[in-house]
PDB file as gemmi writes it, atoms N, CA and C in Angstrom:
CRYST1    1.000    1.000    1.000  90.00  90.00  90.00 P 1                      
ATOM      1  N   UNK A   1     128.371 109.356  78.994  1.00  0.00           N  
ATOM      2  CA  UNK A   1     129.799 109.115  78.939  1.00  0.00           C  
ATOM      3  C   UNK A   1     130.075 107.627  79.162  1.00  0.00           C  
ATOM      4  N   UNK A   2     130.594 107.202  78.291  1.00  0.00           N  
ATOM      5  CA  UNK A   2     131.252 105.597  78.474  1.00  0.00           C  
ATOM      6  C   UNK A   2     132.298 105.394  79.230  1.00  0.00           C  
ATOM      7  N   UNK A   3     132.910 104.683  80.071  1.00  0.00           N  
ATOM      8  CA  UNK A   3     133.940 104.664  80.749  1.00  0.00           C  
ATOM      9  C   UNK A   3     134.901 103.741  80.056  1.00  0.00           C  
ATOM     10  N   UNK A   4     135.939 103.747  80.293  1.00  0.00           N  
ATOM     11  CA  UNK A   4     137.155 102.696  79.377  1.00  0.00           C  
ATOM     12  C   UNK A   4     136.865 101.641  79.590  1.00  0.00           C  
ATOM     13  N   UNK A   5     136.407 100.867  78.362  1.00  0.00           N  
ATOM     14  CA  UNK A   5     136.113  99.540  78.838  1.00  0.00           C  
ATOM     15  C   UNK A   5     135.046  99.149  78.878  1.00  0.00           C  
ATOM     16  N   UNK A   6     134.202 100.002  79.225  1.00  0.00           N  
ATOM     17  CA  UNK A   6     132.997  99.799  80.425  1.00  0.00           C  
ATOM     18  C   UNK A   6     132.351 100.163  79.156  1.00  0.00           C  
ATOM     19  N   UNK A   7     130.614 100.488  79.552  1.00  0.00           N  
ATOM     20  CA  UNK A   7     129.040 100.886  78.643  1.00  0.00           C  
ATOM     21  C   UNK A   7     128.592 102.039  79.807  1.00  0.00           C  
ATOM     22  N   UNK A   8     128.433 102.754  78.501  1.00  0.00           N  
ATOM     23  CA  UNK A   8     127.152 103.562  79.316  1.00  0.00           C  
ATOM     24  C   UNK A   8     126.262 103.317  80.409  1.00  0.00           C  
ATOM     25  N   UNK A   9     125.281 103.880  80.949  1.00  0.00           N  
ATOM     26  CA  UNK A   9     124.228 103.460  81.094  1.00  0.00           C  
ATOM     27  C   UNK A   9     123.060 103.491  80.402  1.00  0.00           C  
ATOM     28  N   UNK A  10     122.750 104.257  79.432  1.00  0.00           N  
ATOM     29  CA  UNK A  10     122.657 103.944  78.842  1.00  0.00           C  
ATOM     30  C   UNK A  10     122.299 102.968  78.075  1.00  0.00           C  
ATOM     31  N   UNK A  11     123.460 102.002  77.607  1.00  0.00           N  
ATOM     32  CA  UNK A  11     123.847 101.227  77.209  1.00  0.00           C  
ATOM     33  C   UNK A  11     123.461 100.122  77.703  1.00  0.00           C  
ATOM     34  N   UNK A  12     123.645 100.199  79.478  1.00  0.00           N  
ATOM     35  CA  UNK A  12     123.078  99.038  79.980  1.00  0.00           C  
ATOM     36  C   UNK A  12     121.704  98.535  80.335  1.00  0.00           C  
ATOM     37  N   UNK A  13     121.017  99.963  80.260  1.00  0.00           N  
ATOM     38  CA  UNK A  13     119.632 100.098  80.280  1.00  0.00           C  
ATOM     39  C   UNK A  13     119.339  98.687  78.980  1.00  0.00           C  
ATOM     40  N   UNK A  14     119.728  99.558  78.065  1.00  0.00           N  
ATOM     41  CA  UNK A  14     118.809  99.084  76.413  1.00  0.00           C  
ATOM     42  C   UNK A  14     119.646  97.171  76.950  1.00  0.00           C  
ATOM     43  N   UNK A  15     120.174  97.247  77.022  1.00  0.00           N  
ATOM     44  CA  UNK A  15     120.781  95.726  77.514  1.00  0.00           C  
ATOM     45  C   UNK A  15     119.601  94.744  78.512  1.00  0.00           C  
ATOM     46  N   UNK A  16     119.789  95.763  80.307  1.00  0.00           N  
ATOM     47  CA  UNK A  16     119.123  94.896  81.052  1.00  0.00           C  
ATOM     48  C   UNK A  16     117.237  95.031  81.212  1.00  0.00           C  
ATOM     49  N   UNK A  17     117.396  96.462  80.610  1.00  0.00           N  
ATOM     50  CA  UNK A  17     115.716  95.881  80.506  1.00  0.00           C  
ATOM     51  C   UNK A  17     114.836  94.932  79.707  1.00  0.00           C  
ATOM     52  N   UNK A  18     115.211  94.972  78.586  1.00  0.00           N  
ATOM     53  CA  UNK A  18     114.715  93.490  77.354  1.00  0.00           C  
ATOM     54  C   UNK A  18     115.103  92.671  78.206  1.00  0.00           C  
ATOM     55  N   UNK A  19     115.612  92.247  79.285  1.00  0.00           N  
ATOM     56  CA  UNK A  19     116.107  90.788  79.733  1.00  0.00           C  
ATOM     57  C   UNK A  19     114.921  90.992  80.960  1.00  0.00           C  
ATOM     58  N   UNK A  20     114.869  91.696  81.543  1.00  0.00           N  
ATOM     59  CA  UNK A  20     114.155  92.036  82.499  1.00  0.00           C  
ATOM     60  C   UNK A  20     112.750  91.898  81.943  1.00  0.00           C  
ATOM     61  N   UNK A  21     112.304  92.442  80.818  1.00  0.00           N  
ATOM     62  CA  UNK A  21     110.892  92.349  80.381  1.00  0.00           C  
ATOM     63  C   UNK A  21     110.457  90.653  79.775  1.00  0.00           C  
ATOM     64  N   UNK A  22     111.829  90.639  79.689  1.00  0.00           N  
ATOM     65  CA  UNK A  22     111.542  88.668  78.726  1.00  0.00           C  
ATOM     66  C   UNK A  22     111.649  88.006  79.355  1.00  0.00           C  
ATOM     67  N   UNK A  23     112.357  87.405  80.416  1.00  0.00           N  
ATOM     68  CA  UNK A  23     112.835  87.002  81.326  1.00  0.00           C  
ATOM     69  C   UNK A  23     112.342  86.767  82.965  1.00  0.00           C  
ATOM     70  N   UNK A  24     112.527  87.785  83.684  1.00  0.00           N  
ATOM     71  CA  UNK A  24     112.200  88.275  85.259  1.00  0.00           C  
ATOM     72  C   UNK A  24     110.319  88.632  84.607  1.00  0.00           C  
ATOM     73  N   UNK A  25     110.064  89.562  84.449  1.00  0.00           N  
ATOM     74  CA  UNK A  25     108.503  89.831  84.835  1.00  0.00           C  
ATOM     75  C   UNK A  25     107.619  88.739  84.827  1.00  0.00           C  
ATOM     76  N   UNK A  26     107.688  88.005  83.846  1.00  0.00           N  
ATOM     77  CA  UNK A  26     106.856  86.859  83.537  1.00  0.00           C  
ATOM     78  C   UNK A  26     106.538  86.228  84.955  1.00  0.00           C  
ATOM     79  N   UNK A  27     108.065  85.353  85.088  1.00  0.00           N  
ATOM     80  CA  UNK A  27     107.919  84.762  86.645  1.00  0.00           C  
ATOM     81  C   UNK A  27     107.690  85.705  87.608  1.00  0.00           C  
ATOM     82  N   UNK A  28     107.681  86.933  87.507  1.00  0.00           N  
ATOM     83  CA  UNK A  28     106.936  87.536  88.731  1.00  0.00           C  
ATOM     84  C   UNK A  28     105.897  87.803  88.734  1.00  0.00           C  
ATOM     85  N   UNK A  29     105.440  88.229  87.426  1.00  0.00           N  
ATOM     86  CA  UNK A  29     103.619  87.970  86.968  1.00  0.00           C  
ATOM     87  C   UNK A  29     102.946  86.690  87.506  1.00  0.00           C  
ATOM     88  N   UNK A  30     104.019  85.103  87.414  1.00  0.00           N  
ATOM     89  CA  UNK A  30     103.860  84.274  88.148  1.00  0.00           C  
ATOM     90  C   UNK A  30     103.381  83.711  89.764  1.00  0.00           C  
ATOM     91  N   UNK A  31     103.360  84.643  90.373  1.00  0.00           N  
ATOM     92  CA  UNK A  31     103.712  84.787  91.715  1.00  0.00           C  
ATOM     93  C   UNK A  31     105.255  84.404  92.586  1.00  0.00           C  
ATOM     94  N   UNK A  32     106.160  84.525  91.356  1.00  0.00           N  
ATOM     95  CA  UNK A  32     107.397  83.589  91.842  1.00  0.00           C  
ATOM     96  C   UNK A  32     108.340  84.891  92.248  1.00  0.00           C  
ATOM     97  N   UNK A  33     108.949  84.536  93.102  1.00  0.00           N  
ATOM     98  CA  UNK A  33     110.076  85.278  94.066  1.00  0.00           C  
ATOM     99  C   UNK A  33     111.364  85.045  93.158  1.00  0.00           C  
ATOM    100  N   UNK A  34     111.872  86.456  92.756  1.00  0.00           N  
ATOM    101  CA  UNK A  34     113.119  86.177  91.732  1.00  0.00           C  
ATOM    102  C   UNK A  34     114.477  87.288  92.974  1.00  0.00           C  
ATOM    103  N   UNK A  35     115.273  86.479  92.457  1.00  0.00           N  
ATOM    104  CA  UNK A  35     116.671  86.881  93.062  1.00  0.00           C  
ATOM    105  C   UNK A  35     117.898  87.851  91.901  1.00  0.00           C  
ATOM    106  N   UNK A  36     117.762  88.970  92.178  1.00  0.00           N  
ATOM    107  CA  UNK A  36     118.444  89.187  91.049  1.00  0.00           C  
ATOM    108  C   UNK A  36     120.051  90.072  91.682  1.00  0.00           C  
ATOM    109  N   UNK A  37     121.076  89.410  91.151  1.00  0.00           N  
ATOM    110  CA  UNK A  37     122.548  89.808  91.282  1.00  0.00           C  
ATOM    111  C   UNK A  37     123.318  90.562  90.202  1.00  0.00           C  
ATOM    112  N   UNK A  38     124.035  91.416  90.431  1.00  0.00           N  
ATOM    113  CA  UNK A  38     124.237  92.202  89.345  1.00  0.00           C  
ATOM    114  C   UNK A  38     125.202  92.876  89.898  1.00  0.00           C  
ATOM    115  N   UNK A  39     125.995  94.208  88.745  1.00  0.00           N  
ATOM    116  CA  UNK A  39     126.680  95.067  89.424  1.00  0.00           C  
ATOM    117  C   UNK A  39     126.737  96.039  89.030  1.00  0.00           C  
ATOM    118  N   UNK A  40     126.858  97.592  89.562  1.00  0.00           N  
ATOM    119  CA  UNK A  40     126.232  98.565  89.976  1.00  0.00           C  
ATOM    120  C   UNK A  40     125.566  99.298  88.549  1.00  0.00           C  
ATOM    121  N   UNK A  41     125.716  99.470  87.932  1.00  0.00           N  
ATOM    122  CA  UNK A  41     125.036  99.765  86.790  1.00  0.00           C  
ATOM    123  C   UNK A  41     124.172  99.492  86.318  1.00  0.00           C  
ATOM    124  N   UNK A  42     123.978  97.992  85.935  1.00  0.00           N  
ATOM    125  CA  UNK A  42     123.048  96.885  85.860  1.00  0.00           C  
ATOM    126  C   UNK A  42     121.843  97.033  86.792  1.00  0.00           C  
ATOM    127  N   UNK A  43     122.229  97.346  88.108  1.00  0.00           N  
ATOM    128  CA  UNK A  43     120.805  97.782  89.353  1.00  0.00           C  
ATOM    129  C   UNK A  43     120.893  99.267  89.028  1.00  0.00           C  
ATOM    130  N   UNK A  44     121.137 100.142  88.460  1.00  0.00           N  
ATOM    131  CA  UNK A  44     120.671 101.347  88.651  1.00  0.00           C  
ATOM    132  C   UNK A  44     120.065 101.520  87.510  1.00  0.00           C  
ATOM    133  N   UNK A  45     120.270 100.130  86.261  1.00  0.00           N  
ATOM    134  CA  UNK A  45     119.311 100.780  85.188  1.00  0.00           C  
ATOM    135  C   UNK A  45     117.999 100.255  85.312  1.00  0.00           C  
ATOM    136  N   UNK A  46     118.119  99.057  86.492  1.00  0.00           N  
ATOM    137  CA  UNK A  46     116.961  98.501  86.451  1.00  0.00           C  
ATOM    138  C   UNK A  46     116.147  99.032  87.770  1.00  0.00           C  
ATOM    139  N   UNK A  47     116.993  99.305  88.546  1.00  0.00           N  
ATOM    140  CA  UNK A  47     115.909 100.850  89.384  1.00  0.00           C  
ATOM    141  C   UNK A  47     115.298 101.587  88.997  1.00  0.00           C  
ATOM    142  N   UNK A  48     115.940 102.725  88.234  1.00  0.00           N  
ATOM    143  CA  UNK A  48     115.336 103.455  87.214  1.00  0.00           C  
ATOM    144  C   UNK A  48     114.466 103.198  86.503  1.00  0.00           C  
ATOM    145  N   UNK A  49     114.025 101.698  86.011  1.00  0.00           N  
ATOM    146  CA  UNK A  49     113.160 101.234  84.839  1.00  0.00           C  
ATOM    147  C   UNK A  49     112.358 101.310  86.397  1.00  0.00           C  
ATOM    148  N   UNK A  50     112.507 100.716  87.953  1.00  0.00           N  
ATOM    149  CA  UNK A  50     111.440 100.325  88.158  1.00  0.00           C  
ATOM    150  C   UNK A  50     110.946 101.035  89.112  1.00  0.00           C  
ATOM    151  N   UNK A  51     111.357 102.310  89.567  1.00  0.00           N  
ATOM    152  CA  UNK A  51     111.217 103.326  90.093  1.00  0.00           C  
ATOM    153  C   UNK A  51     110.391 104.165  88.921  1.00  0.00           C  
ATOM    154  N   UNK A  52     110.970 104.234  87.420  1.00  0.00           N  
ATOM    155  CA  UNK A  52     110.473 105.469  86.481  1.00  0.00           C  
ATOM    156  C   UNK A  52     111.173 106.784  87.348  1.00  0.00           C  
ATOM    157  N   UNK A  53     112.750 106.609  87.320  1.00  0.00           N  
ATOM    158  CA  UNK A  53     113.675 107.580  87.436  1.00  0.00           C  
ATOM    159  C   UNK A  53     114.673 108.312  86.477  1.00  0.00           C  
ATOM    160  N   UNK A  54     115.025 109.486  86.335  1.00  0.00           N  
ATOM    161  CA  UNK A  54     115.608 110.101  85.300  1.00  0.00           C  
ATOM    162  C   UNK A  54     116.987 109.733  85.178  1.00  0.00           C  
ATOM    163  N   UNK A  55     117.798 109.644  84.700  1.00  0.00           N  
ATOM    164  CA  UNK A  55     119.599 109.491  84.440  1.00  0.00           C  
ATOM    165  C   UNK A  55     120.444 110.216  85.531  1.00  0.00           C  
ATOM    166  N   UNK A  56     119.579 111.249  85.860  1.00  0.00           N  
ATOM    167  CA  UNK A  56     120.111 112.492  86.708  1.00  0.00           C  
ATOM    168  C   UNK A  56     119.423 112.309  88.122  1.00  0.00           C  
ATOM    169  N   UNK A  57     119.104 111.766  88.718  1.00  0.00           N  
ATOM    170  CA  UNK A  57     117.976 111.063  89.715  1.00  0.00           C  
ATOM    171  C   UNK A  57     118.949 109.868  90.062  1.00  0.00           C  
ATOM    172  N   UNK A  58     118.908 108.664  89.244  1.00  0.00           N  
ATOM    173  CA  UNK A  58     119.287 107.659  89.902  1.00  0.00           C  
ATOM    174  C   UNK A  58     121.082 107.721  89.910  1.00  0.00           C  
ATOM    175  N   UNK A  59     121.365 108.643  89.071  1.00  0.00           N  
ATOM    176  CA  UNK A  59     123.176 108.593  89.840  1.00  0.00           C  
ATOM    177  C   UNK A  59     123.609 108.940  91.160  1.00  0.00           C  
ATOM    178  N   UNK A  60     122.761 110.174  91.698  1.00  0.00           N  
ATOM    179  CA  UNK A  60     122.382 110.479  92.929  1.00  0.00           C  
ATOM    180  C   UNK A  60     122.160 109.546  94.020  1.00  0.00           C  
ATOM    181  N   UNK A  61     121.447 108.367  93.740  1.00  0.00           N  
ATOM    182  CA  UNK A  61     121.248 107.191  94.265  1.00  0.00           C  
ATOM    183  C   UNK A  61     122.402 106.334  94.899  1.00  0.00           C  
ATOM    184  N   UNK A  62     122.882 106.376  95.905  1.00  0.00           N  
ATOM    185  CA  UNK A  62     123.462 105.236  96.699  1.00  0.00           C  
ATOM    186  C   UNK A  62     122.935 104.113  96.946  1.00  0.00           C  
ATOM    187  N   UNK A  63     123.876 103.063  95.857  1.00  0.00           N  
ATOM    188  CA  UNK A  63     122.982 101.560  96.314  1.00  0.00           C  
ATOM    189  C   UNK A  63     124.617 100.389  96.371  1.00  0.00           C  
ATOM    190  N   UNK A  64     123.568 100.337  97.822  1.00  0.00           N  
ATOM    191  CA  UNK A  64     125.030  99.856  98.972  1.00  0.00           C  
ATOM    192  C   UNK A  64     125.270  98.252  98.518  1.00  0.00           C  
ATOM    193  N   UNK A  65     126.575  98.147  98.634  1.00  0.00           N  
ATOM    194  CA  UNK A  65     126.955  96.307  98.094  1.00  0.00           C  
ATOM    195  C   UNK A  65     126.497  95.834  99.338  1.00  0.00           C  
ATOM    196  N   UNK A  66     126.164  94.478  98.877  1.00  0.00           N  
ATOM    197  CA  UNK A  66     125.724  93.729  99.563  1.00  0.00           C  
ATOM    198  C   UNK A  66     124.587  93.184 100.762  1.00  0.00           C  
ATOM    199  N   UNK A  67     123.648  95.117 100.730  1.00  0.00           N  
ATOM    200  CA  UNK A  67     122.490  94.820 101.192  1.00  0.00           C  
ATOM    201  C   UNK A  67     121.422  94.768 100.110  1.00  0.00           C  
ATOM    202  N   UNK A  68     120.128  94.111 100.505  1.00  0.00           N  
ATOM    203  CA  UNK A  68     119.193  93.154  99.468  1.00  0.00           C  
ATOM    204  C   UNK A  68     118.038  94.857  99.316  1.00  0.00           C  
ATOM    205  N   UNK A  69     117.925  94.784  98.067  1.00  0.00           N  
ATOM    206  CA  UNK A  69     116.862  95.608  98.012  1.00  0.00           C  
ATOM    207  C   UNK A  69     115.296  95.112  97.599  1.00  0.00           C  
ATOM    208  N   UNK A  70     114.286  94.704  98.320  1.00  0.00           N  
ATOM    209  CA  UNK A  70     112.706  94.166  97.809  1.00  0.00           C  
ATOM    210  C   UNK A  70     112.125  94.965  97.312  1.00  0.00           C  
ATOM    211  N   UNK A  71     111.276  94.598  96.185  1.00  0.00           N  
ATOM    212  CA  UNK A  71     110.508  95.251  95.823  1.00  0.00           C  
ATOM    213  C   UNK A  71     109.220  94.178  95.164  1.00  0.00           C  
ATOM    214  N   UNK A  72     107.793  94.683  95.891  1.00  0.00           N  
ATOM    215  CA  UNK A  72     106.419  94.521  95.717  1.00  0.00           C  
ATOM    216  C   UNK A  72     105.722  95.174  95.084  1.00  0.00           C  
ATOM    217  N   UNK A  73     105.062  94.230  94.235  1.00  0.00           N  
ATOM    218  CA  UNK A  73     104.426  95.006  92.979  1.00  0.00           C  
ATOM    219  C   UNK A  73     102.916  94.722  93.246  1.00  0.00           C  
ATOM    220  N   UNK A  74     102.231  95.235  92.660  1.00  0.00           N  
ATOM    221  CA  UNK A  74     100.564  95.016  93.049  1.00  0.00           C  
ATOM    222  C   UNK A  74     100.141  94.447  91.209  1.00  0.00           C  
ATOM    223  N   UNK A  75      98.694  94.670  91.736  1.00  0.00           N  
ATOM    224  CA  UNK A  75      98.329  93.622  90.444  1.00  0.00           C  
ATOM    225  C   UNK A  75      98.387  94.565  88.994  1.00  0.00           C  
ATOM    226  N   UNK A  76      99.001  95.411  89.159  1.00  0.00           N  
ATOM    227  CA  UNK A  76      99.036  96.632  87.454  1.00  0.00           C  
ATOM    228  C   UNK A  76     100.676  96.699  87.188  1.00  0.00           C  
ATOM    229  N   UNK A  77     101.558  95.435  88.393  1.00  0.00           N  
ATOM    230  CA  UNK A  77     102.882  95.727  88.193  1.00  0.00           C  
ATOM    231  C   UNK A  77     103.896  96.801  88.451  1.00  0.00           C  
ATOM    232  N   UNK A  78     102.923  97.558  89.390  1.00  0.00           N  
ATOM    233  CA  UNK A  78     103.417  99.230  89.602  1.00  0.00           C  
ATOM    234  C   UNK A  78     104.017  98.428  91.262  1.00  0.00           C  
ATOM    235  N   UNK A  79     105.028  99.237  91.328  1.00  0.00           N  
ATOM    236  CA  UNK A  79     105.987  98.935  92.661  1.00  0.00           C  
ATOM    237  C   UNK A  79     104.921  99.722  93.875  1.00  0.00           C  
ATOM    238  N   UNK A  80     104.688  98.600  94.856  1.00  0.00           N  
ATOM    239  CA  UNK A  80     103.742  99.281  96.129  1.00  0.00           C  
ATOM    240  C   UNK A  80     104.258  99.446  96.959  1.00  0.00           C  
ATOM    241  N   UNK A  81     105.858  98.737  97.165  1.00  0.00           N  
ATOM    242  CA  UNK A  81     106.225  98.728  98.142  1.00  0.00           C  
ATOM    243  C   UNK A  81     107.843  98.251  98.099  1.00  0.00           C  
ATOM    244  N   UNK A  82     108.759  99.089  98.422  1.00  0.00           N  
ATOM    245  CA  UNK A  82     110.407  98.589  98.114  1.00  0.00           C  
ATOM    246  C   UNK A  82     110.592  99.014 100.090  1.00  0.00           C  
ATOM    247  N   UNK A  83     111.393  97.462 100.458  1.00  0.00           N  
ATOM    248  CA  UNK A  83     112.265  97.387 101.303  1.00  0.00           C  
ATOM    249  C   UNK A  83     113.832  97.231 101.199  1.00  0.00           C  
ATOM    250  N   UNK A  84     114.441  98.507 102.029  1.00  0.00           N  
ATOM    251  CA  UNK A  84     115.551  98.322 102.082  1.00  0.00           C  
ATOM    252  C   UNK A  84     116.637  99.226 101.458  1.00  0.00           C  
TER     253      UNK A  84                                                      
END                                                                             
């Protein structure tokens, strides 16, 4: 469902993950510490990409403004470890 105005998720998936795969991984493949700001959609599609969560899974998900969520990846890029 699209909201007035608004995108899917959908929508924002097919959006923020190509940016996320072109963009963010590289420099984190880097060893570089990335900061990423967004709003609420935008982090739940990119949770989902980095969790490997269903549509129906991450709406369920409460993700609170303004606290930081980490996440550590090991050397295959698989998440080892999310704080927060």
């Amino acid at each position: 469902m699209v909201p007035p105005g608004g995108e899917s998720l959908k929508d924002t998936y097919n959006r923020v993950i190509p940016y996320f795969e072109s963009q963010i991984r590289p420099l984190l493949k880097q060893g570089e510490n990335v900061l990423i700001v967004a709003h609420g959609n935008s982090l739940r599609a990119l949770i989902m990409y980095l969790e490997h969560l269903s549509p129906e899974e991450i709406l369920e998900r409460e993700i609170a403004t303004g606290f930081p969520l980490t996440y550590v990846f090991d050397e295959k890029f698989h998440v080892s470890r999310k704080v927060g």
